[in-house]
C-alpha positions in Angstrom: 74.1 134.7 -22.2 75.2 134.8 -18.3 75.6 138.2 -16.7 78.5 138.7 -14.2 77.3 139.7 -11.0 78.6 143.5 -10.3 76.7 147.1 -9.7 78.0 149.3 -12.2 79.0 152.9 -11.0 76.4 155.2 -10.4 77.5 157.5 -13.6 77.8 154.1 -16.0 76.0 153.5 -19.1 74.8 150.0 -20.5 74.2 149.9 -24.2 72.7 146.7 -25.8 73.0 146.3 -29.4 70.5 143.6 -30.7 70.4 142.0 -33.7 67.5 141.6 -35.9 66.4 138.0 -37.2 64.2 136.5 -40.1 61.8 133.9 -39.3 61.7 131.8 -42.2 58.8 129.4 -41.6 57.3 127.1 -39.3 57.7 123.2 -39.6 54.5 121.4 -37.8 52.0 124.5 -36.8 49.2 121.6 -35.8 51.7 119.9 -33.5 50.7 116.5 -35.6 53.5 114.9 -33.0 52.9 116.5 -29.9 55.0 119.7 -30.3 53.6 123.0 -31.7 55.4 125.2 -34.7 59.4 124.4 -34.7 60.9 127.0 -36.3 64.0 128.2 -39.0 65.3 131.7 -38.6 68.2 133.5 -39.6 70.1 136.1 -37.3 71.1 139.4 -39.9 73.4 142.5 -39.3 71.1 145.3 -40.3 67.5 146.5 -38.6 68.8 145.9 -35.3 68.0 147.3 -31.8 70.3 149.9 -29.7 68.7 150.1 -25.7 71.0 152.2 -23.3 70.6 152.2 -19.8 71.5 154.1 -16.4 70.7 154.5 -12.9 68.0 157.6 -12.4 66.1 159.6 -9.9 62.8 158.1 -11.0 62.2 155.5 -14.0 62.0 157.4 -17.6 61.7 155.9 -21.3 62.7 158.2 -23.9 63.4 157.5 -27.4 61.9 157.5 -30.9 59.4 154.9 -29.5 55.7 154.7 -31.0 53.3 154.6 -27.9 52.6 150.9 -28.2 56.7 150.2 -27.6 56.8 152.9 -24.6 53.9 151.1 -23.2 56.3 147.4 -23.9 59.1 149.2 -22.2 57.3 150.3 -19.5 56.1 146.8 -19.1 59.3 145.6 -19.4 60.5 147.9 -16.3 58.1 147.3 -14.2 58.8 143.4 -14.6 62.6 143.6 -14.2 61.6 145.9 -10.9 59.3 143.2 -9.8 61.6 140.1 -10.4 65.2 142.0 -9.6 65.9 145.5 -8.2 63.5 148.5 -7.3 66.2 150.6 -8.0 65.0 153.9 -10.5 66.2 153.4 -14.0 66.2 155.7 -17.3 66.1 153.9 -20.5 66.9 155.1 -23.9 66.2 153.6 -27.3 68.3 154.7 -29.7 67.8 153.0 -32.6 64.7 150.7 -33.4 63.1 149.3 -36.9 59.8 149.9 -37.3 57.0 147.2 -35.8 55.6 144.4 -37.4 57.7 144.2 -40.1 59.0 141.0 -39.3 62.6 141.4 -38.1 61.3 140.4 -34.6 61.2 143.7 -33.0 59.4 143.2 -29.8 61.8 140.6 -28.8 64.8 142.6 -29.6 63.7 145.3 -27.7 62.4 143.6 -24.8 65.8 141.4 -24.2 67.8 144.1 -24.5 65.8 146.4 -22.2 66.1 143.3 -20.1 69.8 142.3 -20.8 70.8 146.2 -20.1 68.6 146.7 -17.0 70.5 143.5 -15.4 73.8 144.2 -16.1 73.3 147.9 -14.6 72.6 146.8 -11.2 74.7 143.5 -11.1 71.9 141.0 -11.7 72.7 137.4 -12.7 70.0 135.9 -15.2 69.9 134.5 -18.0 68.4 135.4 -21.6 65.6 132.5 -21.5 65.1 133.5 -18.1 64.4 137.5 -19.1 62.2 136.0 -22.4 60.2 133.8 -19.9 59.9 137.3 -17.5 59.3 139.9 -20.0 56.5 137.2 -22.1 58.9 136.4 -25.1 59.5 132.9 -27.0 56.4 131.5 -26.2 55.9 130.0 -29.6 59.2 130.6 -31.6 62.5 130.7 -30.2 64.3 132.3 -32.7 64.4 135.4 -31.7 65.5 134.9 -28.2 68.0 132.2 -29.2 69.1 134.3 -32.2 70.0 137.1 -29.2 72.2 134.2 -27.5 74.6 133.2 -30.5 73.4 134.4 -34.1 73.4 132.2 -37.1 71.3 129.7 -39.2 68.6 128.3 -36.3 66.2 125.7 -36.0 64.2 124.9 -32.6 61.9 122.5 -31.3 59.0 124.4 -30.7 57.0 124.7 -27.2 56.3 121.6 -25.4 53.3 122.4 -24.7 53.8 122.1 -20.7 51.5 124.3 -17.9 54.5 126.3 -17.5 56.2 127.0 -21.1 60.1 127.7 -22.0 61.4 129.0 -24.7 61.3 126.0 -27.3 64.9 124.7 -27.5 67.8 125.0 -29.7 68.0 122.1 -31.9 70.6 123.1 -34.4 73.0 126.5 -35.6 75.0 126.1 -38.5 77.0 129.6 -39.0 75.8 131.6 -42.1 78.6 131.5 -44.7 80.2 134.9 -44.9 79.9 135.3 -48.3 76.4 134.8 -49.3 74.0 137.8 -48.6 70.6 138.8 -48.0 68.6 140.9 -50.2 65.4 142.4 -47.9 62.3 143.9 -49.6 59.7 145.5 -47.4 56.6 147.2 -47.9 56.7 150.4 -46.1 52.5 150.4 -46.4 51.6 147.8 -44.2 52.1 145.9 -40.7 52.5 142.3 -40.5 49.6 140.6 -38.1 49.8 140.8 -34.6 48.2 141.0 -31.1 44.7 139.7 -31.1 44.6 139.7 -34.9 47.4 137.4 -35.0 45.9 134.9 -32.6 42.6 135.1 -34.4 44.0 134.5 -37.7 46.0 131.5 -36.3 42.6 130.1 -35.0 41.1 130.2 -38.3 43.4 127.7 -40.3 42.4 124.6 -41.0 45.0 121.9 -39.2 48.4 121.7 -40.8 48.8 118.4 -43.0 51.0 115.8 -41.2 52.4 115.1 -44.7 53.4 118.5 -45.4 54.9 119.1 -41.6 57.1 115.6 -42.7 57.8 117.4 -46.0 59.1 120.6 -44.6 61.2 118.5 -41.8 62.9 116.9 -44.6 63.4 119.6 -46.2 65.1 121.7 -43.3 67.3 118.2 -42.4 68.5 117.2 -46.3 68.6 120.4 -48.1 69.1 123.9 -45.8 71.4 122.7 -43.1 73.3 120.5 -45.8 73.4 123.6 -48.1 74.4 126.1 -45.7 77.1 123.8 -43.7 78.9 123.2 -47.0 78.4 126.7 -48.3 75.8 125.6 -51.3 74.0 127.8 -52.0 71.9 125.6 -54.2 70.1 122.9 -52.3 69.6 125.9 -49.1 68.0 127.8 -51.9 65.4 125.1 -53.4 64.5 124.1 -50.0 64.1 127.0 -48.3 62.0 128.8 -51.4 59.8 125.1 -51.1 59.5 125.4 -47.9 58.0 129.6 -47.8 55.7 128.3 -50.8 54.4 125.5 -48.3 54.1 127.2 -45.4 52.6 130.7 -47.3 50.3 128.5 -49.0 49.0 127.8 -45.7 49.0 131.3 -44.0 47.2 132.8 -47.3 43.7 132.8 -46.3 44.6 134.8 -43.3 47.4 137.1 -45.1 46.0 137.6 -48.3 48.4 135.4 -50.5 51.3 133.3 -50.2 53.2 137.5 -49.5 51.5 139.7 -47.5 52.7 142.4 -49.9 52.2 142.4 -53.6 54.6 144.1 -54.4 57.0 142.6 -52.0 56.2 138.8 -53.8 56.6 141.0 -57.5 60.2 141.8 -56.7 61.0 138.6 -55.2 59.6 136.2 -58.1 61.3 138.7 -60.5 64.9 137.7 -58.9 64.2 134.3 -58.5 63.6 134.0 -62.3 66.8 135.4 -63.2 69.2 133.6 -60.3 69.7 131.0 -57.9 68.4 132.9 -54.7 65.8 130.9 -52.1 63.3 133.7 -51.6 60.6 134.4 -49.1 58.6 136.2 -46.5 59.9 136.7 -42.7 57.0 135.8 -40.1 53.7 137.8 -40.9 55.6 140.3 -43.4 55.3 142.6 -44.9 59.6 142.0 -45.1 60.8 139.4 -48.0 64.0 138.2 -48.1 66.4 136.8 -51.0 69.0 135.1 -50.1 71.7 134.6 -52.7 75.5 133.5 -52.6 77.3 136.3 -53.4 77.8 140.2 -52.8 77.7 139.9 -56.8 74.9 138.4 -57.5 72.9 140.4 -54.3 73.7 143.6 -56.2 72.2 142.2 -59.4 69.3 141.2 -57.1 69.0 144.7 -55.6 69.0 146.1 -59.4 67.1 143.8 -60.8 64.1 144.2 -57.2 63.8 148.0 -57.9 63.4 147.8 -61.4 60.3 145.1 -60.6 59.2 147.7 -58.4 59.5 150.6 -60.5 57.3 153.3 -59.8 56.1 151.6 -56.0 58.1 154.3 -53.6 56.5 151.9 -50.6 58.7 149.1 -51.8 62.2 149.2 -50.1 65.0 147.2 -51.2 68.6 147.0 -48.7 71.3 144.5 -48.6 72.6 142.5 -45.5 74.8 139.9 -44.5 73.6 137.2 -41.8 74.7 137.6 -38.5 76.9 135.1 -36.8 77.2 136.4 -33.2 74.2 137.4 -31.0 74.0 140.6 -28.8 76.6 143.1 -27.7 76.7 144.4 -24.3 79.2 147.4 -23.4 79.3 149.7 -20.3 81.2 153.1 -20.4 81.7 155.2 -17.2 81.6 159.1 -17.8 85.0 160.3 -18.5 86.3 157.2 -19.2 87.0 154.7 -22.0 84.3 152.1 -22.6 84.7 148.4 -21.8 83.4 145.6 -24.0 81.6 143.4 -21.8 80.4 140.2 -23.6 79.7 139.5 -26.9 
């Protein structure tokens, strides 16, 4: 995404609306060839990110924030005033999902911090350019290519170099509009993160080669296929092989194959009675079915909350993927907005 290079009026607003993304597995986290992770992700409407921006007196973050996003924010802010413009700013988050949940939060709030912090005070750069400032896409690139242009991803992974990008965009097949996506999270628990993340990540044993060949095939012959001619079949097999591979591997460190029991109970219970490839988005605790029909989703939804019966924690919510990336729209007081870019 390239921003034009104009200051905004002193009373504008910016508003960034981000979109939320799955990560749905890793293909060679031992970097058996050289390159590290490679990831699949999914770009969905629902559990997004809205960041406003204008010009202030002095810098202020305000917002339903918990502390540890104010402190990201601020971080954020004092980055973009480093690399761009000292220029006071006052940032507004309107509308965040809750951390570690995996829906890639931190990314979608610091890009659009970023994105509407540029675009304020007439900055060009680009979206890699604001992940590589702000400390984002170091070791997937779905959520910051997933900002750029929604849809089905798939990226190469870091190249390992003294001076890391974000990995690069190896292929985007647009989500067909009629299949849907069934999302169960456990409103009880965090997916891993910070230093617990990196320590758990140290504590694998190395990734098979075989098994980073198997889930490369998989991804080549049976999701892209499946999702470029709208089967749902052969994108469900292999991506519900692929989540059992790959949680297989992450187990030891997250307590099963699902980080959530009752997440995986729900899940297992709709993959039993439909076609749906099912799995667990990055650390958890958020599962994901995703089926090829509204019809069949609602059957999904009925048939996840009766699994889960008696588990308030457990929430169940229907979406649709997500085939463009971030809005951007400035609105002048007193007068109409403009749409921006898109």
């Amino acid at each position: 995404m390239q921003l034009h290079v104009r200051r905004l009026p002193p009373d504008a607003t910016v508003t960034v609306d981000a979109p939320a993304r799955l990560h749905l597995g890793f293909l060679d986290p031992n970097a058996s060839l050289g390159r590290a992770f490679g990831s699949v992700g999914l770009v969905i409407d629902g559990g997004g990110t809205r960041v406003e921006a204008r010009l202030a007196e002095r810098d202020s973050i305000g917002g339903a924030l918990s502390e540890a996003e104010r402190e990201r924010v601020a971080i954020c802010v004092e980055r973009l005033h480093a690399a761009y413009d000292p220029t006071p700013v006052a940032i507004e988050v309107r509308q965040t999902p809750r951390a570690h949940t995996g829906l890639g939060t931190g990314t979608q709030l610091s890009l659009a911090v970023g994105l509407a912090f540029a675009r304020l005070l007439g900055h060009v750069a680009t979206t890699q350019e604001l992940a590589s400032l702000l400390g984002r896409g170091a070791r997937s690139g779905i959520g910051v290519l997933g900002f750029d242009s929604g849809g089905l991803l798939v990226d190469g992974g870091p190249s390992g170099d003294l001076h890391p990008n974000v990995p690069p965009l190896l292929a985007r097949q647009p989500f067909p509009e009629n299949w849907r996506v069934l999302l169960v999270s456990d409103t009880a628990r965090e997916g891993l993160h910070g230093a617990e993340e990196r320590r758990g990540l140290a504590a694998l044993a190395p990734f098979p080669q075989r098994l980073a060949a198997h889930l490369c095939h998989l991804v080549l012959m049976k999701i892209l296929p499946g999702a470029a001619e709208r089967n749902i079949v052969p994108f469900a097999h292999g991506l519900t092989e692929m989540q059992q591979t790959i949680g297989e591997y992450f187990a030891p460190v997250q307590g099963g194959v699902f980080a959530s029991p009752g997440v995986e109970r729900a899940l297992r219970a709709v993959a039993v009675e439909r076609t749906a490839g099912i799995g667990q988005s990055s650390w958890g605790p958020t599962g994901f079915a995703i089926l090829g029909s509204a019809r069949d989703a609602e059957a999904a939804l009925a048939t996840a909350r009766e699994a889960t019966r008696g588990m308030p924690h457990i929430q169940c919510t229907i979406v649709s993927g997500r085939n463009r990336g971030a809005t951007v729209r400035s609105e002048q007081a007193r007068h109409h907005p403009r749409i921006d870019a898109a």
